[in-house]
GULUM-193146 format. One record per residue (C-alpha): x, y, z. Coordinates in Angstrom, 1 decimal, padded with zeros to 4 digits, m for minus. Layout:
BEGIN
SITE       c1       c2       c3
SITE        X        Y        Z
...
END
This chain:
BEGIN
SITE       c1       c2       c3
SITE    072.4    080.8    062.0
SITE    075.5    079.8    059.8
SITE    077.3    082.9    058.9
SITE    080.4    081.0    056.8
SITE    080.0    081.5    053.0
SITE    079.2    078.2    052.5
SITE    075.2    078.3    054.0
SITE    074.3    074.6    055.7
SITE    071.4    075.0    057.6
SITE    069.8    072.7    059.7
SITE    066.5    071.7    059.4
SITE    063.3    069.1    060.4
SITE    061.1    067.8    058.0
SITE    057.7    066.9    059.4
SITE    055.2    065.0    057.6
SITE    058.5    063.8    056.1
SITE    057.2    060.8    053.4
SITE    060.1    059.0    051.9
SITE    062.2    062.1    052.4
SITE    061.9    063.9    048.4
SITE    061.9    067.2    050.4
SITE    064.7    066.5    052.4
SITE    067.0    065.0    050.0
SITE    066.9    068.2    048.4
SITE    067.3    070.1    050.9
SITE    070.7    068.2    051.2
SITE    071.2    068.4    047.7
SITE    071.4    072.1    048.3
SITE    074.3    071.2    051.3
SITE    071.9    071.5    054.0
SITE    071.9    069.4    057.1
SITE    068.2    067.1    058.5
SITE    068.1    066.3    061.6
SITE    064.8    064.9    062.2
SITE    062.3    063.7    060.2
SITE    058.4    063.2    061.7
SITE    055.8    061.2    059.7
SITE    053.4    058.1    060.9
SITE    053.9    055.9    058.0
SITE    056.1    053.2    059.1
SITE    057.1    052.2    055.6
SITE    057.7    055.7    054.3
SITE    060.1    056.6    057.6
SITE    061.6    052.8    057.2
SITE    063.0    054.4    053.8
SITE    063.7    058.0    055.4
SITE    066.4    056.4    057.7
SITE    067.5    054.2    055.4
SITE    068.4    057.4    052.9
SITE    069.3    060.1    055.7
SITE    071.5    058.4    057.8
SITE    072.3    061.2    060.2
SITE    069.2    062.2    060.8
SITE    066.9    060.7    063.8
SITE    063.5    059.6    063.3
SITE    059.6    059.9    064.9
SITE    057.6    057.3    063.2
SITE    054.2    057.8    065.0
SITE    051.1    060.4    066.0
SITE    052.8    063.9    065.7
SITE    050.6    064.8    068.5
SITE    052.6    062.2    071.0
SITE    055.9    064.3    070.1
SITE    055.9    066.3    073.8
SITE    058.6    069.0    073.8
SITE    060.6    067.3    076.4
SITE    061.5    064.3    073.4
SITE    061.6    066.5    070.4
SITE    064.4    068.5    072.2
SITE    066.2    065.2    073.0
SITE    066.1    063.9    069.6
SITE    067.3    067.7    068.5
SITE    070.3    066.7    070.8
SITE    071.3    070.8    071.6
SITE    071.6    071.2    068.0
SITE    069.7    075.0    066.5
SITE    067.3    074.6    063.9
SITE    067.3    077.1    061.2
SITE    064.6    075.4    059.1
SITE    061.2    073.5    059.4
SITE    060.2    072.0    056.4
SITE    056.8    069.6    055.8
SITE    053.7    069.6    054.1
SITE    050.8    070.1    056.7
SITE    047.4    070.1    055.8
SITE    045.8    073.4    055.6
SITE    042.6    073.4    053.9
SITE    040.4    073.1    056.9
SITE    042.0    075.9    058.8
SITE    040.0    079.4    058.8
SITE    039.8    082.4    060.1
SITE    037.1    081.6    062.5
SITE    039.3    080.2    065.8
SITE    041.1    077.1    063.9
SITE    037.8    076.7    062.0
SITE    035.9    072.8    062.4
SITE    038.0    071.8    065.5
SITE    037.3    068.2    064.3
SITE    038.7    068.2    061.3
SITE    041.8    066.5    061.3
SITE    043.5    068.9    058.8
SITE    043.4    071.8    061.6
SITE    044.9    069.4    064.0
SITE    047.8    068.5    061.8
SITE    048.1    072.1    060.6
SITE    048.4    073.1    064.4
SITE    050.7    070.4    065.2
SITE    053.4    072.0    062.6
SITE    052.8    075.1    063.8
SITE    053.8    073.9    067.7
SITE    057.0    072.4    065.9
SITE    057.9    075.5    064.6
SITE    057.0    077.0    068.2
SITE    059.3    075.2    070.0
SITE    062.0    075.2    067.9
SITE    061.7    078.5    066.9
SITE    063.5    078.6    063.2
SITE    064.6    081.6    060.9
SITE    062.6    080.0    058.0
SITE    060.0    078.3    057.5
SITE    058.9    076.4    054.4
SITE    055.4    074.8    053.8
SITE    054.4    072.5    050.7
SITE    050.5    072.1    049.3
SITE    048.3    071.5    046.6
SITE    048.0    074.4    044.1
SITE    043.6    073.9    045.3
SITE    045.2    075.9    048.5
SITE    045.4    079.0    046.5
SITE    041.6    078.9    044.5
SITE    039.6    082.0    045.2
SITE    037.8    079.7    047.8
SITE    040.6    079.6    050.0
SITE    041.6    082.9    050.4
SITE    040.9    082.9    054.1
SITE    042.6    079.8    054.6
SITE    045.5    081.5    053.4
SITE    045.0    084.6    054.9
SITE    044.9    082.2    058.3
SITE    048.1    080.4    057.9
SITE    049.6    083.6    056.4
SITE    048.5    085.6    059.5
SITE    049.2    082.9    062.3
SITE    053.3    082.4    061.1
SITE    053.0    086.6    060.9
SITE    051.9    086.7    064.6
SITE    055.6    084.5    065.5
SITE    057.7    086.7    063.5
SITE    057.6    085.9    060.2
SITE    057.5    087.5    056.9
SITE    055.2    085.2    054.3
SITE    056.1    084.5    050.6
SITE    053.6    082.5    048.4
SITE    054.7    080.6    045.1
SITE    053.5    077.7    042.8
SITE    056.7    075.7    041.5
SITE    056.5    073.7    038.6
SITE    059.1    070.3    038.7
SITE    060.4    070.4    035.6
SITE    061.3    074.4    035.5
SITE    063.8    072.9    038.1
SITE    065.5    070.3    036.2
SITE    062.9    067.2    037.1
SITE    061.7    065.4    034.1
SITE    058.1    065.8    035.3
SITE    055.7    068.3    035.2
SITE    054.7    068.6    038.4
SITE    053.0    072.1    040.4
SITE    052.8    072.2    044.0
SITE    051.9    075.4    046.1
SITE    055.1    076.7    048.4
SITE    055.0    078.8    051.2
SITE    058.1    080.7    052.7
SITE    058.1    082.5    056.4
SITE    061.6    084.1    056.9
SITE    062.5    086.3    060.3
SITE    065.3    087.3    058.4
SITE    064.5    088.8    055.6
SITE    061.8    091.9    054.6
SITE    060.7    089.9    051.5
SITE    060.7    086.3    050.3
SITE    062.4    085.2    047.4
SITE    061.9    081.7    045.2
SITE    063.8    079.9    042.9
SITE    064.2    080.8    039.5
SITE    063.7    078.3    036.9
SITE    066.5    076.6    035.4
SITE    064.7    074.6    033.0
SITE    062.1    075.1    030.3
SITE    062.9    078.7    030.7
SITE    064.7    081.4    028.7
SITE    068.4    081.9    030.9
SITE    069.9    084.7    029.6
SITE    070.0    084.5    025.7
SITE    069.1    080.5    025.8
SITE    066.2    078.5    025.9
SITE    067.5    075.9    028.2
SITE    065.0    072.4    027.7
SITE    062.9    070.9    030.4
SITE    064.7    066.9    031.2
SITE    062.7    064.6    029.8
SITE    061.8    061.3    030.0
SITE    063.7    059.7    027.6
SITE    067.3    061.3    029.9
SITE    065.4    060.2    032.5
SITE    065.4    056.6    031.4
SITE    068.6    056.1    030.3
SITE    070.5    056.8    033.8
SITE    069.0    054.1    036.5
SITE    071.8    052.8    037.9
SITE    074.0    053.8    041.0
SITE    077.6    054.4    040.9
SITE    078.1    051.3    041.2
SITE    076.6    049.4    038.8
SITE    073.6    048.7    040.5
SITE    069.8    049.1    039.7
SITE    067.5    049.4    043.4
SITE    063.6    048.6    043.4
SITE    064.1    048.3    039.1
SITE    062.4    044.3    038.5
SITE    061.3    044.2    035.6
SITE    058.9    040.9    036.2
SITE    057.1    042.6    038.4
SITE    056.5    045.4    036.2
SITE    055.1    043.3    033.7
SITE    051.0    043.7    032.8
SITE    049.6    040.1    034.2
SITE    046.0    040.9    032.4
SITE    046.0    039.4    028.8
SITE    043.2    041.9    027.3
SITE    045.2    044.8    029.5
SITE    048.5    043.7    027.4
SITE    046.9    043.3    024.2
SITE    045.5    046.7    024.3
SITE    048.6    048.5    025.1
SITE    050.5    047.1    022.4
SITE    048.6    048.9    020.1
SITE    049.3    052.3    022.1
SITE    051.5    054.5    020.3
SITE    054.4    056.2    022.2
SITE    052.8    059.4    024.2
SITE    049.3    058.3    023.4
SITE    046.7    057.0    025.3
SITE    042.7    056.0    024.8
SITE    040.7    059.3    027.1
SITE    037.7    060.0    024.0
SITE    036.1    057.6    021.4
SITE    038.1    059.4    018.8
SITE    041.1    057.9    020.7
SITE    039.6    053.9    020.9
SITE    038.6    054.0    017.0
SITE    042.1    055.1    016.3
SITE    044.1    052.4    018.5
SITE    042.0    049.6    019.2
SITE    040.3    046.7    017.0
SITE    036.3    046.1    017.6
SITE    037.3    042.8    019.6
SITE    039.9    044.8    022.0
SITE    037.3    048.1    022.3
SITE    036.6    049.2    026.0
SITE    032.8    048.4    025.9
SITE    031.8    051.8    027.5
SITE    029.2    053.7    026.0
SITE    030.4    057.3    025.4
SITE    027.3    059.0    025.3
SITE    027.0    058.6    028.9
SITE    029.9    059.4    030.2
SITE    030.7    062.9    031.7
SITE    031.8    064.8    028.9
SITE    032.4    062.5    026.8
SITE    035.9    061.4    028.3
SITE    038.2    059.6    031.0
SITE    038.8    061.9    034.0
SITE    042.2    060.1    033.5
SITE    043.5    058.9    030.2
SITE    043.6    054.8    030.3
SITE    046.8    052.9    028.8
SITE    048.8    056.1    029.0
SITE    052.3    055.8    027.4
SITE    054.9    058.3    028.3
SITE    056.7    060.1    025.5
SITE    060.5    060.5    025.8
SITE    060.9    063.4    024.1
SITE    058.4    065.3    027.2
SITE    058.8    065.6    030.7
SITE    056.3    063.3    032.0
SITE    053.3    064.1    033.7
SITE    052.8    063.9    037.8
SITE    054.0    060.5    039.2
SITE    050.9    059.1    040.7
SITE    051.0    057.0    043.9
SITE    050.1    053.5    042.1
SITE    051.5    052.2    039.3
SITE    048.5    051.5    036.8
SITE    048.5    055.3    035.7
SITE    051.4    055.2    033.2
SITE    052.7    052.8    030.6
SITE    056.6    052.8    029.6
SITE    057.0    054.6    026.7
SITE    058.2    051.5    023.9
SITE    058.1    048.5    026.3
SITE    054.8    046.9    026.6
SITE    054.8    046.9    031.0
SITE    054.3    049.5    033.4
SITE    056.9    051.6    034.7
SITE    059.4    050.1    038.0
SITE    059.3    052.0    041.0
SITE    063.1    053.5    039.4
SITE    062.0    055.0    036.6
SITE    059.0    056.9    038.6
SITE    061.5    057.9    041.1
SITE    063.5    058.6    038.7
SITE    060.6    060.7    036.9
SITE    060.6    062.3    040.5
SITE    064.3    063.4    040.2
SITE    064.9    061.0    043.0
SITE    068.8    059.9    042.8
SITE    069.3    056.3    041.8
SITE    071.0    055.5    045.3
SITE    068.0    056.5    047.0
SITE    066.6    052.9    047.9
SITE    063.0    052.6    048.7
SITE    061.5    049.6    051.3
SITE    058.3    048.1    052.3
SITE    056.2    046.2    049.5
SITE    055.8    047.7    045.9
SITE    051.7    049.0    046.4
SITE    053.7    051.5    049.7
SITE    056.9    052.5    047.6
SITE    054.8    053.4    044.8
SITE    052.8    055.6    047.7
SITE    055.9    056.8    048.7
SITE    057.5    057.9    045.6
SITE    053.7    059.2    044.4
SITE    053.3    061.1    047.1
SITE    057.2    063.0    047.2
SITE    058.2    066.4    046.7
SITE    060.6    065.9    043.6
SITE    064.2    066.4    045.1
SITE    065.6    068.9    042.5
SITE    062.4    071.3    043.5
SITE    063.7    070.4    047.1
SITE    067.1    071.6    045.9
SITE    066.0    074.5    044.2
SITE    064.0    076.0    047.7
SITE    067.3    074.8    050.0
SITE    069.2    077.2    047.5
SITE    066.7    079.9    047.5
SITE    067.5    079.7    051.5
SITE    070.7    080.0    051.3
SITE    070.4    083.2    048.8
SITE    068.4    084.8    051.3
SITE    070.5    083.9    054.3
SITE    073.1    085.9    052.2
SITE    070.8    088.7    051.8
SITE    069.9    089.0    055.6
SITE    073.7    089.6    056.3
SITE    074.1    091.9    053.6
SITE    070.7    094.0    055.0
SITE    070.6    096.5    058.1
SITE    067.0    095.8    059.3
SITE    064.1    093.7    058.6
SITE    060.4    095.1    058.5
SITE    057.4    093.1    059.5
SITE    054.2    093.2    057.2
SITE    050.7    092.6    058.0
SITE    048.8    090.5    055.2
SITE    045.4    091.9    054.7
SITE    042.4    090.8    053.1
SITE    043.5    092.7    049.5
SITE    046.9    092.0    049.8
SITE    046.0    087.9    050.2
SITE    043.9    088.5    046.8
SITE    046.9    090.0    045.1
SITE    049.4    087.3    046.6
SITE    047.3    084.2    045.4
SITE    047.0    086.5    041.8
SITE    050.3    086.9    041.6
SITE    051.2    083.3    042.9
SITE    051.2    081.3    039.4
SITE    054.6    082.5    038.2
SITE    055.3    078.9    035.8
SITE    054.1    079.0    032.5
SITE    055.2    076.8    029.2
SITE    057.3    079.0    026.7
SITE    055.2    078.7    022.8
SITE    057.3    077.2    020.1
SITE    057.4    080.7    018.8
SITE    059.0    082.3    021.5
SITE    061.5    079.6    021.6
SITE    062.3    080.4    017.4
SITE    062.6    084.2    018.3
SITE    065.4    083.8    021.3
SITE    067.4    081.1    019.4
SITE    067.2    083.4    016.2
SITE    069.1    086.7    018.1
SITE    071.7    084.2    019.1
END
């Protein structure tokens, strides 16, 4: 463990994706060293952005100890870092031993086993803290306790760390260093100190796509542009921001000859699941990047969005080139942890690596059945600040 004042810990990242997580982990000055995922597109663009860091593009389970180690050349790892499935895992054994989430689960856990790191740090859907998987949680919680860890539970929201997108995801922190976890604070859309400090929008988003250079990568505008005629004609009627989800919403932007043809009696509650010919607004963060590109329109310009200006949306950095064909860098960038959240945990790291050499001892806790209860209670920390708040904190400055 790195005991200099400036913290650069080394981690793995497994079920890596592109790499979001990772590149903020090195945002944050921390060092990856191996990143593990089976897509071959996705790790294509990992080693094309983390250029010290080896790669296993392949079936996790086919990583045998003996290789892992090798591709670790002798090097410690203080962190793993990934985004295993959990869902199916229970407290009954490793629940449905067919289900491929328990496999995957297990597989991070054996990484962590053999590498034996001073934190580890899982991402998930926010469905992995719902009242119906308090066991699950209890599980995971209880099989990271039984190696040494201490467990932490958080949902993160994006843009409360400086992404222009509002995006939640469920994180989990094991630490055998310290007696109690501790998460990021947000930067953004938050009240620091006296000051409402904004969330980044889309609009700041937009107007910084190109590299230091000079360059724009994976920004072509032709193949951004809507090839359906009735598609286009429709969204040029779409106001910035808006989009058509109830009848209320076709009768206010569409004329008879351009109107969906649904009938909106019948459908479930009288709505889209997901609003169709969604523009973004660029005065709001925008919502969660998707992993295609038909989910969201750009804001004034009658196209979708490039794969840039999502990644931008996902706080990737404009040098970070994606590969492979449009369809799997939009699955790539879709289906990232946004970079600044990355940043944001790889610095809550380092403020507890700093803690652990200011503290004596650490003391191990058992997570029980209430105490899982008042974790995934006490989980959902984000929330959006009311206009009015805002008024009364910029009125005592």
């Amino acid at each position: 463990m790195p005991t200099n004042k400036k913290i650069k810990l080394n981690f793995i990242d497994v079920f890596a994706g592109a790499g979001g997580f990772s590149c903020g982990m090195e945002m944050a000055g921390h060092r990856c060293l191996l990143g593990v995922d089976f897509n071959q597109h996705a790790m294509n663009t990992f080693e094309k952005n983390h250029k010290h860091a080896k790669v296993f593009c392949g079936d996790i389970h086919k990583l045998k100890k003996k290789q892992l180690l090798e591709m670790l050349d002798g090097n410690n790892i203080d962190v793993v870092v990934g985004g295993p499935p959990c869902q199916g895992f229970s407290t009954v054994g490793t629940g449905n031993p067919d289900d491929d989430r328990n496999s995957l689960f297990l597989q991070f856990v054996r990484v962590v086993r053999l590498t034996s790191p001073s934190f580890v740090v899982m991402e998930n859907v926010t469905g992995l803290l719902a009242k119906k998987n308090e066991d699950t949680l209890k599980a995971v919680f209880n099989k990271f306790e039984s190696m040494g860890y201490n467990m932490g539970v958080q949902v993160l929201s994006a843009e409360q760390h400086g992404a222009p997108e509002k995006r939640r995801r469920t994180i989990i922190i094991g630490s055998k260093l310290n007696s109690s976890i501790s998460f990021p604070k947000p930067s953004h859309n938050t009240i620091v100190g006296r000051s409402f400090i904004p969330a980044v929008t889309v609009g700041d988003a937009l107007k910084k796509l190109k590299t230091k250079s000079g360059k724009f990568l994976n920004h072509d505008i032709d193949l951004a542009q809507v090839s359906n005629k009735l598609d286009l004609a429709r969204l040029k009627r779409i106001p910035e921001g808006k989009g058509i989800r109830y009848e209320r919403d076709e009768k206010a932007y569409l004329t008879p000859r351009l109107k969906l043809g649904v009938n909106w009696q019948t459908i479930r509650e009288g709505r889209f699941r997901q609003t169709k010919y969604q523009r973004l607004d660029r005065k709001l963060p925008s919502p969660t990047i998707m992993t295609h590109r038909h989910s969201y329109y750009h804001p004034v310009e009658n196209r979708y969005l490039t794969q840039r200006e999502a990644a931008a949306l996902q706080s990737f950095p404009n040098n970070f080139e994606f590969t492979g064909p449009v369809s799997a860098q939009w699955r790539q960038i879709g289906n990232a942890v946004p970079p600044l959240l990355g940043k944001a945990i790889g610095r809550a790291l380092s403020a507890m690596v700093k803690e652990a050499g200011a503290s004596k001892s650490v003391s191990r806790k058992k997570t029980t059945v209430q105490a899982i209860k008042t974790i995934r209670e006490r989980a959902f920390v984000y929330r959006d600040l009311k206009k009015s708040e805002i008024r009364t904190q910029e009125a005592t400055q």
